[in-house]
FIBA-477124 format. One record per residue (C-alpha): x, y, z. Coordinates in steps of 0.25 Angstrom, whole numbers, always signed. Layout:
N
site u: X v: Y w: Z
...
//
This chain:
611
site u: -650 v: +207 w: +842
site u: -638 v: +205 w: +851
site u: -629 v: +194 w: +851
site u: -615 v: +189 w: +858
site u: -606 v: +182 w: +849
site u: -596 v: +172 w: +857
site u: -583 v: +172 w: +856
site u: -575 v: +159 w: +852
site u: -571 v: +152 w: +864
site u: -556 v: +149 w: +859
site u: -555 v: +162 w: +853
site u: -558 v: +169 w: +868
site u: -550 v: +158 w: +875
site u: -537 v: +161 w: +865
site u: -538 v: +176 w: +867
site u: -541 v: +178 w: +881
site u: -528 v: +169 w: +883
site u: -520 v: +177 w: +874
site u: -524 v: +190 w: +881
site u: -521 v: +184 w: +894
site u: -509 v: +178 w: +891
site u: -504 v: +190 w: +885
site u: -507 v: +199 w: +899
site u: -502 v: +188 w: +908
site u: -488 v: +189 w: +900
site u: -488 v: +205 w: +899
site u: -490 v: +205 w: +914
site u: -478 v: +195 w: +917
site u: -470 v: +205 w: +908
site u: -474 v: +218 w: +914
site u: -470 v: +211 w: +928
site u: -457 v: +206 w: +923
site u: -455 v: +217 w: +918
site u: -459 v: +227 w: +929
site u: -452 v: +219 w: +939
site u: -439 v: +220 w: +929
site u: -439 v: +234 w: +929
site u: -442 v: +237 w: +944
site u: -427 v: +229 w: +944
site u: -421 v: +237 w: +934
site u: -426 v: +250 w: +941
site u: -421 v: +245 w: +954
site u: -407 v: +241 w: +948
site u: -407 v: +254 w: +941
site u: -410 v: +262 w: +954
site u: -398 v: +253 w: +961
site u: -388 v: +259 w: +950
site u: -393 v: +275 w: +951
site u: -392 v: +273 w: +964
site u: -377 v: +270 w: +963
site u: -377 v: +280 w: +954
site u: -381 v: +291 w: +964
site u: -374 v: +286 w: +974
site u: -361 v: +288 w: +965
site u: -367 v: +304 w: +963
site u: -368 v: +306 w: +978
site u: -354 v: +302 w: +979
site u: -351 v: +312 w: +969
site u: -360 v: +322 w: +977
site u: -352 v: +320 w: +989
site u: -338 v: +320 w: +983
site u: -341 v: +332 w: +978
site u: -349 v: +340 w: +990
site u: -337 v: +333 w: +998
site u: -324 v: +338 w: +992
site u: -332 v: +352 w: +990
site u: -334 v: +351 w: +1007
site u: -319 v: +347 w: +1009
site u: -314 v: +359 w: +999
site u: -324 v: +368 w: +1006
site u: -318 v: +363 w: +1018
site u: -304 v: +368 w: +1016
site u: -308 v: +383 w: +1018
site u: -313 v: +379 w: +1032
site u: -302 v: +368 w: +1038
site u: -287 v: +372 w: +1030
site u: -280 v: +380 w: +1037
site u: -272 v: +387 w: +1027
site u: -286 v: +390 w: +1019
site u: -289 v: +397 w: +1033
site u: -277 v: +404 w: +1037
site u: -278 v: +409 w: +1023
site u: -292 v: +416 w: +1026
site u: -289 v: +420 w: +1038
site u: -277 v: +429 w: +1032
site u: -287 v: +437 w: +1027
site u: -291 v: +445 w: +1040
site u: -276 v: +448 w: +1041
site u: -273 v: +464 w: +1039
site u: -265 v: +470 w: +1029
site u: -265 v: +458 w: +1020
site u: -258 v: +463 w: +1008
site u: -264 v: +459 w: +995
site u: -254 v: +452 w: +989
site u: -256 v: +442 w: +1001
site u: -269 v: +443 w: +1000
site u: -269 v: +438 w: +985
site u: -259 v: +427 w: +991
site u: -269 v: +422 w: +1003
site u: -279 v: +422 w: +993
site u: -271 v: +414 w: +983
site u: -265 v: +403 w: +990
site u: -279 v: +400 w: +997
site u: -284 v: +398 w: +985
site u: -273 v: +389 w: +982
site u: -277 v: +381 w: +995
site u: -290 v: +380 w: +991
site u: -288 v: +375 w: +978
site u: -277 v: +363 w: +982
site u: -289 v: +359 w: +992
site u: -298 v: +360 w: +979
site u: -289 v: +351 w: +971
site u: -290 v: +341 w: +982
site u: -307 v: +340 w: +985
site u: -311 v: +344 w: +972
site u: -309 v: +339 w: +957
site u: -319 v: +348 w: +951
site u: -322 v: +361 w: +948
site u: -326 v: +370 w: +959
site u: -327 v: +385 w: +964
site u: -320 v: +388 w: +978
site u: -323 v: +402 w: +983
site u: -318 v: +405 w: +998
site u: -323 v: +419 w: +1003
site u: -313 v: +424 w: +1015
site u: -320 v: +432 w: +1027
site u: -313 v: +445 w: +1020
site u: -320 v: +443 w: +1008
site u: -310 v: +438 w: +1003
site u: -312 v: +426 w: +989
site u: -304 v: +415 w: +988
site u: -308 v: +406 w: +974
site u: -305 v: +394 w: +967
site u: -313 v: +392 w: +954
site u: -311 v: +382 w: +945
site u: -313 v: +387 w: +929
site u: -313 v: +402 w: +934
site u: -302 v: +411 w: +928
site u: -305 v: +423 w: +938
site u: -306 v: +414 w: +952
site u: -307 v: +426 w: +961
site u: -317 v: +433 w: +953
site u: -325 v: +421 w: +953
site u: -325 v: +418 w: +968
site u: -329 v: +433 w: +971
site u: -341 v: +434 w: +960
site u: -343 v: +419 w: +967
site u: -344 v: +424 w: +981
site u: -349 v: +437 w: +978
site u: -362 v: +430 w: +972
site u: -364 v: +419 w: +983
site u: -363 v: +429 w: +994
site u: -375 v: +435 w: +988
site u: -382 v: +423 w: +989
site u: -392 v: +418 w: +1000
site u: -388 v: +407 w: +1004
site u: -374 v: +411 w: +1005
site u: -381 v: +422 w: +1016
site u: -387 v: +413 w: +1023
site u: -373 v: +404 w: +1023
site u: -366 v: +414 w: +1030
site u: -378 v: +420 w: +1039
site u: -380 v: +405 w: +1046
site u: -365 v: +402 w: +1045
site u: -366 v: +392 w: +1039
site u: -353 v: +381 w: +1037
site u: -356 v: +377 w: +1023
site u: -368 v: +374 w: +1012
site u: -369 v: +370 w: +1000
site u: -377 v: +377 w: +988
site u: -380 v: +370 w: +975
site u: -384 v: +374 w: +966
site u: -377 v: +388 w: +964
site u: -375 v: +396 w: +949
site u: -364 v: +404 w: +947
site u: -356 v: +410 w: +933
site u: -343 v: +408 w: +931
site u: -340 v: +420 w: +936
site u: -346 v: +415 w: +950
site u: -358 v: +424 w: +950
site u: -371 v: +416 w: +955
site u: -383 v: +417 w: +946
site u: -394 v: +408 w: +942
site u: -387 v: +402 w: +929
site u: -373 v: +399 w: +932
site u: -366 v: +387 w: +932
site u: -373 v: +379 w: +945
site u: -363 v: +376 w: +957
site u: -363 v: +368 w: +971
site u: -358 v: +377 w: +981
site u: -352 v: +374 w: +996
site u: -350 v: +385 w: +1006
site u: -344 v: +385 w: +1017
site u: -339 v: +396 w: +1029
site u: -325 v: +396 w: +1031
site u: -321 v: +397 w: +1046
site u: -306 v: +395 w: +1052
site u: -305 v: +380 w: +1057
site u: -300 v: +386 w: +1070
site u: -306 v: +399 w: +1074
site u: -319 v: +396 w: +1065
site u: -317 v: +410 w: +1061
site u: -325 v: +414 w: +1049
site u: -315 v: +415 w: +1036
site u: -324 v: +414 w: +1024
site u: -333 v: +407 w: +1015
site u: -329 v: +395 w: +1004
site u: -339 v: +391 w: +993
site u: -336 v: +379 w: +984
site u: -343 v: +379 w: +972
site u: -343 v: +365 w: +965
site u: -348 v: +367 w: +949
site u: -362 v: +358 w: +949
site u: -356 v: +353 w: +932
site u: -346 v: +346 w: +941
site u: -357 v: +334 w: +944
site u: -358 v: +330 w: +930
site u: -346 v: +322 w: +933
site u: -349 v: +317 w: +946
site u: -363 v: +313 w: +944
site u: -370 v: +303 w: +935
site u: -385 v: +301 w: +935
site u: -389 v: +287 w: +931
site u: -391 v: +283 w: +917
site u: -395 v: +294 w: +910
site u: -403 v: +300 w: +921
site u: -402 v: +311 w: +927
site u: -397 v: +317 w: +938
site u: -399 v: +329 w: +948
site u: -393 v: +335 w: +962
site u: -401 v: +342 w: +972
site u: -397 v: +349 w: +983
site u: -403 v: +350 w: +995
site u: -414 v: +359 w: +992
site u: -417 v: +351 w: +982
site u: -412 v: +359 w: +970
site u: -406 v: +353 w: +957
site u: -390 v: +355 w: +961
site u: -384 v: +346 w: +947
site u: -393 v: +339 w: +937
site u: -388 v: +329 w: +925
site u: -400 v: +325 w: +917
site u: -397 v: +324 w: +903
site u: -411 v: +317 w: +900
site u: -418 v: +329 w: +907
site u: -424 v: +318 w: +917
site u: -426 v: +330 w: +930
site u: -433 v: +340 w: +919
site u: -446 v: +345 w: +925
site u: -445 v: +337 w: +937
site u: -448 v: +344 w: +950
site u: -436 v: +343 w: +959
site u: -443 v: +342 w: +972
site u: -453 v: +329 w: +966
site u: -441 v: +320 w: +966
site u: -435 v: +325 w: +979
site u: -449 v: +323 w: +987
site u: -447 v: +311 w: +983
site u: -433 v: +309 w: +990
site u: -433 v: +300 w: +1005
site u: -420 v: +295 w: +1007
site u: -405 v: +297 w: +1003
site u: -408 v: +290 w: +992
site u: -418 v: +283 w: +983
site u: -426 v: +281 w: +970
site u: -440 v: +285 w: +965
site u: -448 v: +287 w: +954
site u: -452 v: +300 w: +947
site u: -462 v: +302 w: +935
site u: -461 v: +313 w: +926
site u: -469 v: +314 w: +912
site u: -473 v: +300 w: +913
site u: -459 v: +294 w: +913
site u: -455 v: +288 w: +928
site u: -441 v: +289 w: +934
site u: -432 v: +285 w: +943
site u: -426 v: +295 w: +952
site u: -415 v: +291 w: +963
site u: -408 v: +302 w: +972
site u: -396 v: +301 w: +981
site u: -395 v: +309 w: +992
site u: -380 v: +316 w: +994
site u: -379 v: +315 w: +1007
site u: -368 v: +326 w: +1011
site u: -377 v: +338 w: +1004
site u: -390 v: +332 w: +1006
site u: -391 v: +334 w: +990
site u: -399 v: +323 w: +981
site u: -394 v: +316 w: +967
site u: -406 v: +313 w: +959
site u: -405 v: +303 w: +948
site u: -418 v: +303 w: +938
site u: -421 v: +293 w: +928
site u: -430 v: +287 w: +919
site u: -434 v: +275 w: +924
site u: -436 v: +269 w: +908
site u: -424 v: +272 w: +908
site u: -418 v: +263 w: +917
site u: -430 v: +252 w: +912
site u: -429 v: +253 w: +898
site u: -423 v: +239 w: +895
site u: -433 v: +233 w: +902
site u: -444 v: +241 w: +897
site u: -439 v: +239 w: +883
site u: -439 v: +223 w: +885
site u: -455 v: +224 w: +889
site u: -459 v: +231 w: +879
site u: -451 v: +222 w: +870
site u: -460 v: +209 w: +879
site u: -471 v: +216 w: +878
site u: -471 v: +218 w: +864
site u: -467 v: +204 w: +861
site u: -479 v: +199 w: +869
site u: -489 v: +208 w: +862
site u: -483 v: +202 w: +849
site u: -485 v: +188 w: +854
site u: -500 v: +193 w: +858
site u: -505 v: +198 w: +847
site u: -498 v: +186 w: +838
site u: -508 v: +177 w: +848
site u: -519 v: +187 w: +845
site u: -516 v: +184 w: +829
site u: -516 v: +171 w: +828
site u: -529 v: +170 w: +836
site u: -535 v: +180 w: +826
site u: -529 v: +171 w: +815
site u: -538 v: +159 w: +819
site u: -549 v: +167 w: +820
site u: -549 v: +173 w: +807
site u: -547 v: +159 w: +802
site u: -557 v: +152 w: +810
site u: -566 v: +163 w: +809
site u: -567 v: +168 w: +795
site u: -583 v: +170 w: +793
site u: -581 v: +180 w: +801
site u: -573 v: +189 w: +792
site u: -584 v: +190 w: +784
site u: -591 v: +197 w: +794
site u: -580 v: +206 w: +796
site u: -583 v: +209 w: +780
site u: -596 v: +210 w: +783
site u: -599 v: +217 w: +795
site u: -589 v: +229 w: +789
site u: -595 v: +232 w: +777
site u: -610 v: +236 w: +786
site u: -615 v: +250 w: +784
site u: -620 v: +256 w: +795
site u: -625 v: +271 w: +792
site u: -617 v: +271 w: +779
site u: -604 v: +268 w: +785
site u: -596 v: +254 w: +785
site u: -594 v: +247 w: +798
site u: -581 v: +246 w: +796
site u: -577 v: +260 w: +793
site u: -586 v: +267 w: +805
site u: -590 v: +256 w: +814
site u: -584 v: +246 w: +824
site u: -585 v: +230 w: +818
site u: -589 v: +220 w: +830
site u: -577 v: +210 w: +833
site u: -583 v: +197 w: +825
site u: -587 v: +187 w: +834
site u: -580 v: +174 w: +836
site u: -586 v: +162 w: +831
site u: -592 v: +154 w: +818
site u: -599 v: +160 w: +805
site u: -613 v: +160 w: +812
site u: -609 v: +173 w: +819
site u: -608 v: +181 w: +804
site u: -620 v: +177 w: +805
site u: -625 v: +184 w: +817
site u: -616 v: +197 w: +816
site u: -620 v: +198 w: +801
site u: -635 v: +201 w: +809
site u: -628 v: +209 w: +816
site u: -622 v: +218 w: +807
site u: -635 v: +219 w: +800
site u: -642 v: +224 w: +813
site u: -631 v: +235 w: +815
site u: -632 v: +240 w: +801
site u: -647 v: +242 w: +803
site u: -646 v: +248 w: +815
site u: -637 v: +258 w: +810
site u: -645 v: +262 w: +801
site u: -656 v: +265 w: +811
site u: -647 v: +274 w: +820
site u: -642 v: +281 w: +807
site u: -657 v: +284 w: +804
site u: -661 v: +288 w: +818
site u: -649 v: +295 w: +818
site u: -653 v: +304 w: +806
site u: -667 v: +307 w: +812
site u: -663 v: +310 w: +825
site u: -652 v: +323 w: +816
site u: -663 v: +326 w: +808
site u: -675 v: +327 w: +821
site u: -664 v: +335 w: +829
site u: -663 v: +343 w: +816
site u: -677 v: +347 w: +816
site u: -679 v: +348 w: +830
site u: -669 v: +360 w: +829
site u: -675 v: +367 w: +818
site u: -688 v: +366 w: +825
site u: -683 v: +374 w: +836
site u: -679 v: +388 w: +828
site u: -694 v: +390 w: +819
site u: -703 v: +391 w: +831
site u: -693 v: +400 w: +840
site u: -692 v: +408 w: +826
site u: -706 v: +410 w: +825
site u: -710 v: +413 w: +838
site u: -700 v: +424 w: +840
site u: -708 v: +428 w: +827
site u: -720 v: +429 w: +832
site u: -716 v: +435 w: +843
site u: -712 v: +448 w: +836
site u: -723 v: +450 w: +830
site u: -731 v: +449 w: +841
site u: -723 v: +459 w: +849
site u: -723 v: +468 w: +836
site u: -737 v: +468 w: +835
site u: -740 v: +472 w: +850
site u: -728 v: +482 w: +848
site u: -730 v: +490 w: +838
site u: -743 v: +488 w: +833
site u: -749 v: +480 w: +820
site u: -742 v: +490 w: +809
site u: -731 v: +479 w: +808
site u: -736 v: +468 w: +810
site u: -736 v: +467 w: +794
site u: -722 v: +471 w: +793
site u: -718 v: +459 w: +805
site u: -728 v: +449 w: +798
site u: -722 v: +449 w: +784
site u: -708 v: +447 w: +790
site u: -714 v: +435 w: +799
site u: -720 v: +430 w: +784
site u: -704 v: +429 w: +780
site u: -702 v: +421 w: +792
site u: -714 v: +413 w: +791
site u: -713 v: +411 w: +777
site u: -697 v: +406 w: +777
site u: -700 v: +397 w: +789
site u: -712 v: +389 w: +785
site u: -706 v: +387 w: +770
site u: -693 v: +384 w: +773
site u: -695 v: +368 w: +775
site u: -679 v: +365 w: +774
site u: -669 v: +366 w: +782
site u: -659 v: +375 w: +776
site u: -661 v: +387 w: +768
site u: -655 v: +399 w: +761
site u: -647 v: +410 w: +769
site u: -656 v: +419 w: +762
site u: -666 v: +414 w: +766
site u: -663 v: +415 w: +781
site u: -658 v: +430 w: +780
site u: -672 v: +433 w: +773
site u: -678 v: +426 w: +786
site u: -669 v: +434 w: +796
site u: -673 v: +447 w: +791
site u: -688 v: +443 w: +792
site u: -685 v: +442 w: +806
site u: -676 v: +455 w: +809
site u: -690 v: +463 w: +801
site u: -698 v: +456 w: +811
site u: -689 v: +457 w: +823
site u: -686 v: +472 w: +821
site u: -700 v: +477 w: +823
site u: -698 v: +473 w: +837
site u: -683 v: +478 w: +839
site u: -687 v: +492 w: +830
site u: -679 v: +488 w: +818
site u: -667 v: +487 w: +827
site u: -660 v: +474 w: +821
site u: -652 v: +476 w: +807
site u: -651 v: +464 w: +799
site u: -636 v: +463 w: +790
site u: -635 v: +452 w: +779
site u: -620 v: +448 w: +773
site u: -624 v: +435 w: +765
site u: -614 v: +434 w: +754
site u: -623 v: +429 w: +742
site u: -618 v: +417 w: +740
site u: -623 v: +413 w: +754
site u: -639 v: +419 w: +753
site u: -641 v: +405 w: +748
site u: -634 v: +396 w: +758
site u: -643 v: +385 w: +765
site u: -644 v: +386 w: +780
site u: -652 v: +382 w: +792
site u: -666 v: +388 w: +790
site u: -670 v: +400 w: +800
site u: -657 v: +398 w: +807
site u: -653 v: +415 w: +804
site u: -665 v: +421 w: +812
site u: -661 v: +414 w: +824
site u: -647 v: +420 w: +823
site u: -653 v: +433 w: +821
site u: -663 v: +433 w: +833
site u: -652 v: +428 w: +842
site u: -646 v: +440 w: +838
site u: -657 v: +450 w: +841
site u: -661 v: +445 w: +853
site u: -647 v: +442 w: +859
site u: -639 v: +448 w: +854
site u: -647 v: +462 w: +852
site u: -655 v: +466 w: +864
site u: -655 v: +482 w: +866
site u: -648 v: +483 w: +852
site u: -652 v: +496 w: +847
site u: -646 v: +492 w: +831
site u: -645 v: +477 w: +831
site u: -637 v: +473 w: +818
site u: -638 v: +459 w: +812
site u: -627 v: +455 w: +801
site u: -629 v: +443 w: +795
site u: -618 v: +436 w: +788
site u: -612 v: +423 w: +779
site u: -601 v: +419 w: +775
site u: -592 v: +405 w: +773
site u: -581 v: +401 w: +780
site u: -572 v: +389 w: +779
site u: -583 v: +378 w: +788
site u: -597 v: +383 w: +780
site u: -604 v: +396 w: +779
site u: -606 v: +406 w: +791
site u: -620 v: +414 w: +794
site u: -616 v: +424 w: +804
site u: -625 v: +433 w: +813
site u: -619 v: +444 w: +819
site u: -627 v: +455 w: +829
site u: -622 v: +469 w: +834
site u: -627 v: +464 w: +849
site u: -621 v: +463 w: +863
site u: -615 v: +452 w: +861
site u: -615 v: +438 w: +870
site u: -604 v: +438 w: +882
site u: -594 v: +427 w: +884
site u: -600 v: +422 w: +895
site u: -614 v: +419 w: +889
site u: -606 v: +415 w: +875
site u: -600 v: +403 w: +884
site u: -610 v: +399 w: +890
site u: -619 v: +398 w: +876
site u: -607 v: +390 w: +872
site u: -609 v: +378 w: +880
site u: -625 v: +378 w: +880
site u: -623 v: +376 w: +865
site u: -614 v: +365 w: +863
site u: -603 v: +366 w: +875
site u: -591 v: +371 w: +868
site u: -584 v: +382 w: +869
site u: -584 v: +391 w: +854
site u: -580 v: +406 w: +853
site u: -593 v: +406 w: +846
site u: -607 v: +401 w: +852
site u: -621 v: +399 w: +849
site u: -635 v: +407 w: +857
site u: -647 v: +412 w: +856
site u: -661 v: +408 w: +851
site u: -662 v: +396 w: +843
site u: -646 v: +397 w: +839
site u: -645 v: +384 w: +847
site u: -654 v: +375 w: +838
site u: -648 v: +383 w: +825
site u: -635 v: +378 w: +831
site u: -637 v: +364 w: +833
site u: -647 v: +363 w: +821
site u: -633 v: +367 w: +812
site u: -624 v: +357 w: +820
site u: -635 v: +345 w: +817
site u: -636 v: +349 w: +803
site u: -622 v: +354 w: +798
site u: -613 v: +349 w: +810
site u: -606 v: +354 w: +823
site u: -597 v: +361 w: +816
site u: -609 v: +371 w: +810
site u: -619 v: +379 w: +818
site u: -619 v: +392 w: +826
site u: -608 v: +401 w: +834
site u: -609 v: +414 w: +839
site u: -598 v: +426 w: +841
site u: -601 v: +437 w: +852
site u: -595 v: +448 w: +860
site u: -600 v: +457 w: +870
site u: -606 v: +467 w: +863
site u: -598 v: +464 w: +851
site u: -612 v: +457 w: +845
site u: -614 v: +442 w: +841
site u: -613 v: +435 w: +830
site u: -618 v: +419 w: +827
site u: -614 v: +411 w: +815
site u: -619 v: +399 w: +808
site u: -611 v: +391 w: +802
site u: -615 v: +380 w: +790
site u: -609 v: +371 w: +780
site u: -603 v: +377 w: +767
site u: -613 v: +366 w: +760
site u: -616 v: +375 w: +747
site u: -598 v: +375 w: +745
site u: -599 v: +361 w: +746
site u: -609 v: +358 w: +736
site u: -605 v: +367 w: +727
site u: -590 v: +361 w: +729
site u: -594 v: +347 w: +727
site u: -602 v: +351 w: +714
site u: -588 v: +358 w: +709
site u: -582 v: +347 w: +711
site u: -592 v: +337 w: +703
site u: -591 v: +347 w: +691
//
């Protein structure tokens, strides 16, 4: 009997309102809110971009003075008279060192003037001959040589001097102290440039200006605690300044795909945190600033005043929600008895309250105790019926399976004995028959379930007597039984099938086919093991019995002859952690165990623990 059970009118009215009430106002806050942090952003990207516009200066102060200084070798006239000395003949030494000296001299009065930070100018004369200024260098000239020596081998630098080229700038570039290029070194910005006389555009040598990239740290500023990165025109990191680690495992050429104009913002997301990337392009080197932060960052006031609202207005919610309950606990008392009630039913030996779901409780007067006391009746006994079908259904399933291995055992029986007869003859038939009375004999007298483990090695070795006078006495039968487990209860008649599988399987062409039978406990139950000297079962085949028996994958697996209905027979009576397994290499033989519950330890545990 079914019935609907109406909600009270008010009660419906007054909660409906309160949920729509209290989505109406969240969505008024979250488009406050939304709309107030799309401003904040919008300010924020304002100021960075204030911010980058103050590096690019930066940038192009620096890159500018580098130009003018680099300059000097080419426009000075003194600078170039100088050079030009060195195609003179017979220069003496001793004004050599002089020329060499008080060009140097010049170039760094013209340094002090351009540059106020530290900086590497090496000039490289037509004759070969190095003219060096290197600030926090003891041993300038040795520096400039090592310096010069190492970028002429570089190819860049060939290609500089095989287009003639006027100048070019190359960022990153490592070198020691010592001025030696190598992949870890203290990272530079280089300028080149081809020195030519003013006049005459005669070549005279080559200038490179190395400007230390550690300089930037106090030219530019990322925004907030942001960070902040150089690229040069390939695209490649030139000078990054990211304390939070904000550019770590972000792939360079993602945020520059994403660059249209001079300048501009966008958002990236990285491992589910979004953030607001603005770049500056330095228009002088064609480099870009980058400026990366996240975007909770810049929004987390305002994110941290929702969340305070929202909490606010949950508050308010559920105090709404409390006060109704209230009422209806006061209003509706009768129906706490039915809460009493309907939590102490028992449905297949178990409280409601503990295993099962309790219906809400209808809103209305006392009569409806009434009707959900029927109620609660009718579910009792209608557990109780699916309990009791349940138990027939295991039990039925359970004979079912049992059914399945006595037939199959009997006419393989008969089947020996048949072929015997025609084989070899009547002499023995006696012999066979007796064996077959064993058989018989244990399978029509055994009316339970379970039996000894004597008892099913007695049955086996019935069965090898008759089985070998048609393999000519070519299976051996091995027993191991420690004698504490001859009288363990198993599966009746579950053994033999375990050894035919074995023979017939495992043992085609076997000229001495040895059968060791074994058991032993181990930490789950007790172990039957049977183990054949065969050929074995190949992975291929092992896989492929895995899934047609329960489709998983197990090192071990389960085939054969009657072994399936052994195996789920165990599973329905013991549980899914019991049945059947089997090891086997190519070869290498197989071995099948059956696994059962340690019951007899148990018992005899529980009695210990009574006495």
């Amino acid at each position: 009997m079914v019935k609907k059970y109406r909600l009270n009118i008010r009660l419906k009215i007054i909660y409906i309102s309160i949920v729509i009430l209290f989505v109406f106002v969240l969505a008024i806050l979250r488009y406050a809110f939304n709309r107030s942090r799309n401003l904040l952003i919008q300010q924020e990207i304002g100021i960075i971009s204030q911010v980058m516009n103050r590096n690019e200066l930066a940038v192009e102060e620096v890159m500018d003075a580098v130009r003018k200084l680099s300059a000097v070798s080419n426009t000075h006239k003194q600078i170039a008279s100088l050079l030009n000395e060195s195609y003179k003949d017979q220069l003496y030494s001793s004004e050599n060192a002089s020329r060499i000296r008080s060009l140097e001299e010049e170039l760094l009065f013209y340094k002090n003037i351009f540059m106020d930070y530290r900086i590497h100018y090496v000039i490289m004369g037509a004759d070969g001959t190095i003219y060096s200024i290197a600030d926090g260098i003891e041993n300038s000239a040795m520096f400039g040589k090592q310096l010069l020596e190492s970028v002429k081998q570089q190819a860049w630098f060939h290609e500089f001097m095989e287009k003639e080229r006027v100048s070019c700038w190359v960022a990153p570039c490592m070198y020691d102290k010592k001025g030696v290029i190598k992949e870890e070194g203290d990272p530079h910005i280089l300028f080149v440039r081809r020195i030519q006389d003013y006049n005459t555009q005669k070549y005279l040598g080559v200038s490179i200006v190395s400007f230390p990239i550690d300089n930037f740290s106090e030219l530019l500023t990322p925004y907030g605690n942001g960070g902040l990165m150089l690229l040069n025109q390939e695209n490649q990191p030139v000078y990054t300044r990211d304390s939070e680690n904000y550019f770590e495992g972000v792939n360079v050429e993602d945020l520059t795909a994403q660059f249209n104009k001079g300048q501009g913002h966008f958002y990236f997301d990285k491992q589910n945190v979004s953030y607001l990337v603005n770049y500056q392009k330095v228009e002088d080197c064609g480099w870009y600033l980058v400026n990366m932060i996240p975007i909770m960052v810049t929004t987390q006031a305002v994110d941290h005043f929702y969340r305070s609202i929202t909490g606010l207005v949950f508050l308010i919610a559920l105090a709404a929600a409390a006060v109704c309950l209230a009422m209806y606990i006061y209003i509706n008392a009768p129906l706490n008895r039915l809460v009493r009630r309907v939590s102490s039913v028992n449905i297949g030996g178990t409280r409601v309250s503990e295993a099962a779901e309790i219906s809400r409780p209808s809103f209305g007067i006392a009569e409806t105790e009434m009707e959900i006391n029927r109620m609660v009746d009718y579910i009792e006994e209608l557990s109780a019926q699916a309990l009791k079908q349940r138990d027939i259904e295991q039990n039925l399933r359970y004979e079912m399976l049992r059914a399945q291995l006595n037939p199959h055992f009997l006419f393989n029986t008969l089947n020996i004995i048949k072929w015997s007869a025609m084989m070899s003859g009547a002499a023995n038939i006696a012999d066979m028959i007796t064996s077959l009375g064993i058989l018989l004999e244990n399978t029509m007298n055994r009316g339970e379930k379970e039996t000894a483990l004597r008892e099913e090695i007695k049955v086996v070795k019935a069965w090898a007597e008759i089985k070998n006078w048609g393999l000519k006495n070519r299976i051996q039968i091995y027993c191991e039984i420690p004698d504490d487990l001859l009288d363990f209860r198993v599966i009746s008649f579950f053994l033999q099938p375990l050894v035919e599988n074995a023979v017939l399987h495992g043992m085609n062409g076997q000229e001495n086919g040895e059968i060791r039978i074994q058991a032993e406990r181990e930490d789950m139950g007790v172990c039957v093991s049977v183990h054949d000297n065969g050929s074995g079962i190949d992975a291929q085949t092992l896989e492929r019995i895995c899934r047609e028996l329960d489709g998983e994958y197990k090192r071990r697996h389960v085939t054969g002859i009657g072994l399936k209905s052994i195996h789920e027979l165990m599973k329905t009576k013991y549980g899914p952690e019991y049945g059947l397994t089997i090891e086997s290499d190519k070869m290498m033989g197989t071995t099948v165990y059956a696994l059962f519950p340690d019951r007899e330890d148990k018992h005899n545990a529980e009695s210990n623990d009574r006495g």
